[in-house]
C-alpha positions in Angstrom: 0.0 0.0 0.0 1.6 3.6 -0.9 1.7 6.2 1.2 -0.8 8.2 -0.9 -3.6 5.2 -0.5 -3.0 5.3 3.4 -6.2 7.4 5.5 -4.7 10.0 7.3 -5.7 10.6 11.2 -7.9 13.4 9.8 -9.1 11.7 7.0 -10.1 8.8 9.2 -11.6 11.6 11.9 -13.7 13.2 9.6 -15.4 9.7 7.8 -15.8 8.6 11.4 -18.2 12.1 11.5 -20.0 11.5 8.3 -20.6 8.1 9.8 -22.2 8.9 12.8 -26.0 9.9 12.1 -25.8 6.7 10.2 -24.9 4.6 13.4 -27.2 7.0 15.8 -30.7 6.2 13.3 -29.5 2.6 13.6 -29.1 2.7 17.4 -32.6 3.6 17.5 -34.0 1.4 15.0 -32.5 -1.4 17.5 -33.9 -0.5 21.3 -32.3 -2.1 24.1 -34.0 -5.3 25.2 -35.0 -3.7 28.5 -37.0 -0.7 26.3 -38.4 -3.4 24.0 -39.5 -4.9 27.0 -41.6 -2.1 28.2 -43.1 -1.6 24.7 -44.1 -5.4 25.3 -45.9 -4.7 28.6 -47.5 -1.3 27.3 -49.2 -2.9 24.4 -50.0 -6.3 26.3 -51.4 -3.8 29.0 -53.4 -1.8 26.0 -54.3 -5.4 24.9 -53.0 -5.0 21.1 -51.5 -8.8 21.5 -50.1 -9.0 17.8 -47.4 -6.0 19.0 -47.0 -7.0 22.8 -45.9 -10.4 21.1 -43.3 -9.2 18.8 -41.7 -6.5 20.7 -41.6 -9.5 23.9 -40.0 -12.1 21.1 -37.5 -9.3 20.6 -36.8 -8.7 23.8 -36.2 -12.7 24.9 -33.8 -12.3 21.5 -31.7 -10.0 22.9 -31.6 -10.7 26.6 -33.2 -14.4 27.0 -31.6 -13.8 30.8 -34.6 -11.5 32.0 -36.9 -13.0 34.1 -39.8 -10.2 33.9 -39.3 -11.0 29.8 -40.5 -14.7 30.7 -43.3 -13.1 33.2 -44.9 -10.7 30.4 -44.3 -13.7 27.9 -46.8 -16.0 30.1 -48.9 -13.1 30.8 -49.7 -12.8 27.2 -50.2 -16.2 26.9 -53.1 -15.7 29.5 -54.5 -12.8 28.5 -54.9 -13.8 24.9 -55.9 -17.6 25.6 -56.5 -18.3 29.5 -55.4 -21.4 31.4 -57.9 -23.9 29.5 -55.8 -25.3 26.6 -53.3 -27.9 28.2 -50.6 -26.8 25.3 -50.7 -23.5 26.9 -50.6 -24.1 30.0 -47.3 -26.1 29.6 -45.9 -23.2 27.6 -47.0 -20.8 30.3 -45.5 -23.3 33.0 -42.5 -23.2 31.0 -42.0 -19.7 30.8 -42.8 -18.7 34.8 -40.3 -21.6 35.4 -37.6 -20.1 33.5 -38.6 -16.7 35.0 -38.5 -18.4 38.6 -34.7 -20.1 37.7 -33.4 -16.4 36.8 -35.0 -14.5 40.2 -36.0 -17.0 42.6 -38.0 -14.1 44.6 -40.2 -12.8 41.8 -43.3 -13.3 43.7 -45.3 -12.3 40.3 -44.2 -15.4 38.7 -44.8 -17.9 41.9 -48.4 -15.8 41.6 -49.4 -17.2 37.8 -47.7 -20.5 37.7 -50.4 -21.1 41.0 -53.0 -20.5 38.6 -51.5 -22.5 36.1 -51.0 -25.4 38.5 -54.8 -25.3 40.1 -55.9 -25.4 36.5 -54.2 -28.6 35.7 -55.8 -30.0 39.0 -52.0 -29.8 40.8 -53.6 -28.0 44.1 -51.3 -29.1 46.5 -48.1 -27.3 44.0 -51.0 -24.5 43.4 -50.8 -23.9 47.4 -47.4 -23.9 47.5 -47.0 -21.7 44.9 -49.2 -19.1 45.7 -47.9 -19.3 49.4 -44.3 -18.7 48.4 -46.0 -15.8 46.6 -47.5 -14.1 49.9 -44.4 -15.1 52.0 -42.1 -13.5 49.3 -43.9 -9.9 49.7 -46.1 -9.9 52.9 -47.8 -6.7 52.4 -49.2 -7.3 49.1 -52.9 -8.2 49.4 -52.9 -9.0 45.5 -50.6 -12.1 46.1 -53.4 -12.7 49.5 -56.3 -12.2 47.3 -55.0 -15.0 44.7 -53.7 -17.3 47.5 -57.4 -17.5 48.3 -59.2 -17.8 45.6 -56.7 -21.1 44.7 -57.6 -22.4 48.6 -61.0 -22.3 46.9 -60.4 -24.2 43.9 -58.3 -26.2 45.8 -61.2 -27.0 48.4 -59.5 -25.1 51.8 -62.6 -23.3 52.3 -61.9 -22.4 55.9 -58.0 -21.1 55.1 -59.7 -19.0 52.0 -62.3 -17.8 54.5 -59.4 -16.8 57.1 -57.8 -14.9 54.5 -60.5 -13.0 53.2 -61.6 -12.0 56.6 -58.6 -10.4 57.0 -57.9 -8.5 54.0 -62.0 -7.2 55.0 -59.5 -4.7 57.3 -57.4 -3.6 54.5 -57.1 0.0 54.3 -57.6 -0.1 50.3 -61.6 0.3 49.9 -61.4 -1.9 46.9 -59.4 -4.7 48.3 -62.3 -4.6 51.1 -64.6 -4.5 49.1 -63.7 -7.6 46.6 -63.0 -9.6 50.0 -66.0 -8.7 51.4 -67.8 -10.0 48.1 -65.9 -12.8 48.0 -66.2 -13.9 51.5 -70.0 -13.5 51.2 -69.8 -16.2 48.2 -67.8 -18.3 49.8 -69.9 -19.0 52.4 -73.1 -19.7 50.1 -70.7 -21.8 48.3 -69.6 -23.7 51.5 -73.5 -24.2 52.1 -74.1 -25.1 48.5 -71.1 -27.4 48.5 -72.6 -29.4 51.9 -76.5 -29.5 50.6 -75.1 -31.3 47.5 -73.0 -33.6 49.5 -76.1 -34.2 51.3 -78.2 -34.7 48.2 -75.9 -37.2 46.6 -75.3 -39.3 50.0 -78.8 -39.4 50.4 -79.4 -40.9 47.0 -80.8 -38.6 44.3 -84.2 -39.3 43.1 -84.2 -39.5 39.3 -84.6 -35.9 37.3 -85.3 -34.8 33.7 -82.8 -33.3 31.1 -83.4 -31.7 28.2 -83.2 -32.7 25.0 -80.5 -32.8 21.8 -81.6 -29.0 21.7 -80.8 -28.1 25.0 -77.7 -29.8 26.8 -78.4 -31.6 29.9 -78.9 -29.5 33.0 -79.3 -31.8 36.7 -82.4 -31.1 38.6 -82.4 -31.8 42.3 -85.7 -33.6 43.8 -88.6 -31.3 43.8 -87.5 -29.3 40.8 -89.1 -29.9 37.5 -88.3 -28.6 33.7 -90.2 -26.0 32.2 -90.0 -26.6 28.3 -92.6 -28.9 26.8 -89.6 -31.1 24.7 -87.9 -32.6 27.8 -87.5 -36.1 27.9 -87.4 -38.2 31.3 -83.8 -39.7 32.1 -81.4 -40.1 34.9 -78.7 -37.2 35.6 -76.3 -36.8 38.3 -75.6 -34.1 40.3 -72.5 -32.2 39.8 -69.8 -33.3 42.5 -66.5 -33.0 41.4 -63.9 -30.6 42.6 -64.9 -26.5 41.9 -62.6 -25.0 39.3 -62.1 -21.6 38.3 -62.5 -19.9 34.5 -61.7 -16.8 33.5 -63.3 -15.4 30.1 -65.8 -13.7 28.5 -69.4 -13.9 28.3 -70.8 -14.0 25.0 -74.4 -15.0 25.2 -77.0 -16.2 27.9 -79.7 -18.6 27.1 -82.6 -17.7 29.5 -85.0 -19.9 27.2 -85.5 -22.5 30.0 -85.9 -20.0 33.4 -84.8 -20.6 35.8 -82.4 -21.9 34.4 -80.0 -20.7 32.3 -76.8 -21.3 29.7 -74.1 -18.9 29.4 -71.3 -19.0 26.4 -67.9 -18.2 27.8 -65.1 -17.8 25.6 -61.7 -18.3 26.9 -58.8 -18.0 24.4 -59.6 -20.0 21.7 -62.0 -22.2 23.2 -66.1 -21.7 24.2 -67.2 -23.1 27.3 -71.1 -24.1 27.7 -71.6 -23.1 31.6 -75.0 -24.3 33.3 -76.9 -22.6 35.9 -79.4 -24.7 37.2 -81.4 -21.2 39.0 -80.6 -18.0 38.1 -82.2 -16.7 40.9 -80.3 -18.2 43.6 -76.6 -18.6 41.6 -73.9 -16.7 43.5 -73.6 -13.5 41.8 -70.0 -11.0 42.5 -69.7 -7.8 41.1 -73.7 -7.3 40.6 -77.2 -7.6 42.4 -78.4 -10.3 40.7 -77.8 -13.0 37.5 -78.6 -11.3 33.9 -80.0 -12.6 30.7 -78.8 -9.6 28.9 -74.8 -9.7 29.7 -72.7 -10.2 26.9 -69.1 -9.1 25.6 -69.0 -9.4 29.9 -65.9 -10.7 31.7 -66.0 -13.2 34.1 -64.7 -15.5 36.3 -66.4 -18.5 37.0 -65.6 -21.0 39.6 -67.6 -24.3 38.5 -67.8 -28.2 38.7 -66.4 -30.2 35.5 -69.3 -32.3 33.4 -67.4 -33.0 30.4 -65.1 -31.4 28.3 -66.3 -27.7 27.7 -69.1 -27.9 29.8 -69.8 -26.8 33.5 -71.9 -26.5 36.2 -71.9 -23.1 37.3 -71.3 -22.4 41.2 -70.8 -18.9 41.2 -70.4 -16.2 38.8 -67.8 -13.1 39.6 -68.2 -10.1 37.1 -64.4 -8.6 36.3 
């Protein structure tokens, strides 16, 4: 190379300068993972899905290391498709577990995956889960709030009715007043729960169900169908554990009052949710049971009859 081809200090100064808008507009084009990150959460949070996911893939790209990155990731996951599809619940798991490995003490994360555990019947790791949550952060009612509604799903009635009680002293009116709510539920639930025990040890007497055109809804002993296409046959009450659903409502059948059939969508998948009187169902959130909700979310703590279809024990508006 010749002296004359050789880039002079100033030379190499001044392309350096003519360089650097070019490397600044770049810079920006590329944000650091943490600032993808909070993009993620703002449109998850806005609930724009498509752009939460991409900004929360490009953040895992960049630093696959952050836990909250995981968190948000499961979080979407729920938000756009619930805890229903067993495929995304393992994804979810997956995620909150990795998040868990990188911070041990993200209470957040021990918070889901106890949701994600009491929805794929695991309630004993569901308590412990959403223990480890309150124990992490002691002062956060949140984490006391969803350690009792898994006691309910998990059937530790009295612990969720201790727990309740106490956040009823809170000094945040709306923590009060969802624990108040709740506890008043819970304890027509603990009632409904023991008549039905009662029912079923004391032998059922046979009840109608409807028809092809109306799914089968049990009847207790004294109650009888309203609609004139009922045919007789034997149906069972309801006794399995109670679960919980989050979604939305998008239609009530009120065709057959009392009774009634609610459509609940959760991610991808419509649940058919019986309520054998809608004038005595548990009801959070409003005075009383409604024909007319729809595009309503819910949560829904109910007993299993098959796949996509429930018995509804009591309905909380969100």
């Amino acid at each position: 190379m010749s002296a004359s081809d050789e880039m002079t200090t100033a030379q190499a100064v001044r392309s350096m300068l003519l360089l650097m808008p070019r490397l600044v507009g770049r810079a920006k084009r590329l944000p650091i993972p943490a600032a993808l990150r909070g993009l993620g959460y703002g449109y998850l949070e806005k609930g724009d899905f498509e752009h939460a996911s991409e900004y929360l893939r490009r953040a895992a790209e960049g630093d696959s290391k952050d836990p909250r990155v995981h968190y948000y990731v499961a979080l979407l996951m729920n938000r756009s498709s619930g805890f229903r599809s067993g495929d995304e619940r393992a994804r979810m798991r997956k995620e909150l577990e990795t998040s868990i490995a990188l911070n041990p003490d993200f209470a957040d994360a021990y918070s889901m995956l106890a949701f994600v555990q009491i929805n794929s019947g695991e309630n004993d790791s569901a308590l412990q889960s959403a223990r480890k949550a309150v124990s992490l952060n002691l002062r956060n009612e949140i984490y006391q709030y969803n350690l009792a509604q898994i006691c309910i799903g998990a059937g530790k009635l009295d612990e969720a009715a201790a727990l309740l009680k106490h956040l009823g002293g809170s000094s945040n009116p709306e923590v009060v007043s969802r624990a108040n709510w709740s506890l008043e539920a819970l304890e027509q639930l603990k009632k409904a729960v023991q008549q039905s025990a009662s029912s079923v040890a004391n032998g059922a007497a046979p009840v109608k169900r409807f028809s092809a055109d109306h799914p089968a809804e049990p009847q207790f002993q004294g109650e009888e169908a309203t609609r004139s296409e009922v045919v007789p046959g034997i149906v069972q009450a309801t006794t399995g554990a109670v679960k919980f659903l989050k979604g939305k409502v998008a239609k009530v059948d009120c065709s057959t009052a009392p009774a009634a059939i609610m459509a609940i969508v959760s991610g991808a998948k419509t649940w058919t949710m019986h309520v054998r009187d809608s004038n005595h169902v548990i009801v959070i959130g409003a005075e009383k049971f409604s024909c007319e909700w729809t595009n309503q979310r819910v949560a829904i703590n109910y007993r299993e009859k098959s796949d996509g279809d429930g018995e509804v024990v009591s309905v909380e508006l969100q």
